[in-house]
SETI-374907 format. One line per field, with one value per residue (C-alpha): residue number from 1; residue in one letter; chain; x, y, z. Coordinates in nm, 4 decimals. Example, Ala and Ser with C-alpha at 12.3 -4.5 7.8 and 13.67 -1.06 7.14 Angstrom:
pos = 1_2
code = A_S
unit = A_A
px = 1.2300_1.3670
py = -0.4500_-0.1060
pz = 0.7800_0.7140
// end
This chain:
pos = 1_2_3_4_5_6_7_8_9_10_11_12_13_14_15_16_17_18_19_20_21_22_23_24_25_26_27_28_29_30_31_32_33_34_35_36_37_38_39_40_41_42_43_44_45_46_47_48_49_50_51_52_53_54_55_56_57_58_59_60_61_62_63_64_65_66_67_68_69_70_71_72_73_74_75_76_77_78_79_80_81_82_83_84_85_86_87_88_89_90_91_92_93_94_95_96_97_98_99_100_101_102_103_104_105_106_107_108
code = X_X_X_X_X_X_X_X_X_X_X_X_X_X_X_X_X_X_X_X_X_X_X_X_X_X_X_X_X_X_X_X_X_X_X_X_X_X_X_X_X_X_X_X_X_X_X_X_X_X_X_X_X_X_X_X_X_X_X_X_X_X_X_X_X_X_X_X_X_X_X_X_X_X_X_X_X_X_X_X_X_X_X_X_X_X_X_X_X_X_X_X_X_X_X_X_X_X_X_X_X_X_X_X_X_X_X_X
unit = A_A_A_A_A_A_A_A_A_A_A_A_A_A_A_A_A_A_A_A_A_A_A_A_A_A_A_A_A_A_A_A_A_A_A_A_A_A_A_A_A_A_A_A_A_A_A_A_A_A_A_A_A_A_A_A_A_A_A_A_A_A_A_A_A_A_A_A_A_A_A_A_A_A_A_A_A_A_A_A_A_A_A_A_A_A_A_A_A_A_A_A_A_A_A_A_A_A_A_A_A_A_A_A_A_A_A_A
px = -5.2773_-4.9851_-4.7875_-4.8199_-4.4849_-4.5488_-4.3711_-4.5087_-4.5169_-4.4127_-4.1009_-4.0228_-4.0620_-4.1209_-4.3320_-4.4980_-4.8839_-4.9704_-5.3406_-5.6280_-5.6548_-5.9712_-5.8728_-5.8286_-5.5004_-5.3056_-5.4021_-5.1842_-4.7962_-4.7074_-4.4505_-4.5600_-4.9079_-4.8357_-5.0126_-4.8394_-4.7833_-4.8598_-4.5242_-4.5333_-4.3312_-4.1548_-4.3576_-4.1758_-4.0917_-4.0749_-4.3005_-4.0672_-4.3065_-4.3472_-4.0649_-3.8684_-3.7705_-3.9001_-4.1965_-4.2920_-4.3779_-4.7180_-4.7963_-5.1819_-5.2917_-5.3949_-5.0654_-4.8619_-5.0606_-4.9938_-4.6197_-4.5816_-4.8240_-4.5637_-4.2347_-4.3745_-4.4607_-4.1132_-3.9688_-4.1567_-4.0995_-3.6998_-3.7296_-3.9145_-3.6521_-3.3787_-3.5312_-3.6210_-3.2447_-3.0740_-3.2982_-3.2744_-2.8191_-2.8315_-3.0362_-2.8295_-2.5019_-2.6858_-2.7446_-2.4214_-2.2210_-2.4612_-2.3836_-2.0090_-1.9921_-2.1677_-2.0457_-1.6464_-1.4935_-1.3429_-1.0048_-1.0045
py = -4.5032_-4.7528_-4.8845_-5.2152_-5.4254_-5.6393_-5.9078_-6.0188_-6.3879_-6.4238_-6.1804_-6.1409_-5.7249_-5.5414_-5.2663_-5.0520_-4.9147_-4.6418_-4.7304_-4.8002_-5.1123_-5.1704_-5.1168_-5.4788_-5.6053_-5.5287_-5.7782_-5.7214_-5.6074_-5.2771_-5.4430_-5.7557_-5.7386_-6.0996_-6.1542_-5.9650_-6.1169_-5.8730_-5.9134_-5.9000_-5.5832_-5.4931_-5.1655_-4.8901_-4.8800_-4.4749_-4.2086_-3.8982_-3.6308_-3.2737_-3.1556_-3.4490_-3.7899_-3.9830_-4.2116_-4.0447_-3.6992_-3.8603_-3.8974_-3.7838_-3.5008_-3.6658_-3.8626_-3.5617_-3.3936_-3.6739_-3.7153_-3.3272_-3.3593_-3.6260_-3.3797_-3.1057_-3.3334_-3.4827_-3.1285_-3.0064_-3.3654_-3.3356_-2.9320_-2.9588_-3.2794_-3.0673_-2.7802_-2.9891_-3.2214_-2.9013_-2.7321_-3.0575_-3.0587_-2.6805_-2.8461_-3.1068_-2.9040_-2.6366_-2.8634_-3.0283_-2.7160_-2.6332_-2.9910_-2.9525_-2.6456_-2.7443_-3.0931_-2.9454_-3.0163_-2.7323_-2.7219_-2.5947
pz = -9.4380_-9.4259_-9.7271_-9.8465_-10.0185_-10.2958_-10.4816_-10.8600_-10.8533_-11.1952_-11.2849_-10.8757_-10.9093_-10.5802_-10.5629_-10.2918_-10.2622_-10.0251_-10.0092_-9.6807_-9.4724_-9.6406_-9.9663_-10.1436_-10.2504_-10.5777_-10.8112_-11.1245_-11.1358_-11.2424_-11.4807_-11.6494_-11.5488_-11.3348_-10.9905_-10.6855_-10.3958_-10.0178_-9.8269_-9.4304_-9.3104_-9.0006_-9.0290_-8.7908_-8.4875_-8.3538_-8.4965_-8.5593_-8.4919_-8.2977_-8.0950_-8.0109_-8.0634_-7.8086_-7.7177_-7.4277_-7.6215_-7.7228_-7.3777_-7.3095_-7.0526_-6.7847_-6.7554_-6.8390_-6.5529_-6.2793_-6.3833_-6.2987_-5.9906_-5.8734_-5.9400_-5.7591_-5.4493_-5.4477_-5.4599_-5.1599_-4.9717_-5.0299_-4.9472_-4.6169_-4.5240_-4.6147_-4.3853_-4.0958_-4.1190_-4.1108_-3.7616_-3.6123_-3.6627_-3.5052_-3.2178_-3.1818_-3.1989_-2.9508_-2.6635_-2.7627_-2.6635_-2.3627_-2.2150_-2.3089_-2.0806_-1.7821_-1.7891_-1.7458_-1.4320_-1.2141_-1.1937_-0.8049
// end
């Protein structure tokens, strides 16, 4: 239930009411009994709540889910480059020194 502002038209108090959306508007001030006045709010911006402080801790399942689906793939994609970078350089460096050898001229 959100919190309505409210400004009496007649002696300018301002008061809050914690009441429903449906519920109808104030209609006499707490003070002088004048007619309030419902303010427009910024309202908030974040909701502090659970474990941490940001937006993205509300997330649902499903996209919690895919975001992790995604991680793992990226993991195994950068692994298995990393695996086949590293057998391809001790190829390269094998037939490197294999050439280097029987590519040396005699010195007869």
């Amino acid at each position: 239930m959100p919190t309505y502002e409210y400004r009496c038209d007649e002696c300018g108090h301002k008061f809050e009411e914690f009441q429903s959306i449906s519920a109808p508007p104030v209609d006499h001030c707490p003070k002088c009994g004048g007619v309030p006045r419902r303010l427009i709010s910024g309202g908030t911006g974040l909701i502090f709540k659970g474990s941490g402080f940001y937006i993205t801790d509300y997330r649902d399942k499903k996209y919690k889910d895919a975001e992790s689906k995604e991680r793992a793939d990226k993991t195994e994609a950068r692994s298995g480059k990393d695996s086949t970078s590293s057998s391809e350089s001790s190829k390269k460096s094998d037939s490197t020194d294999s050439s280097s050898s029987t590519n040396k001229p005699s010195g007869d």
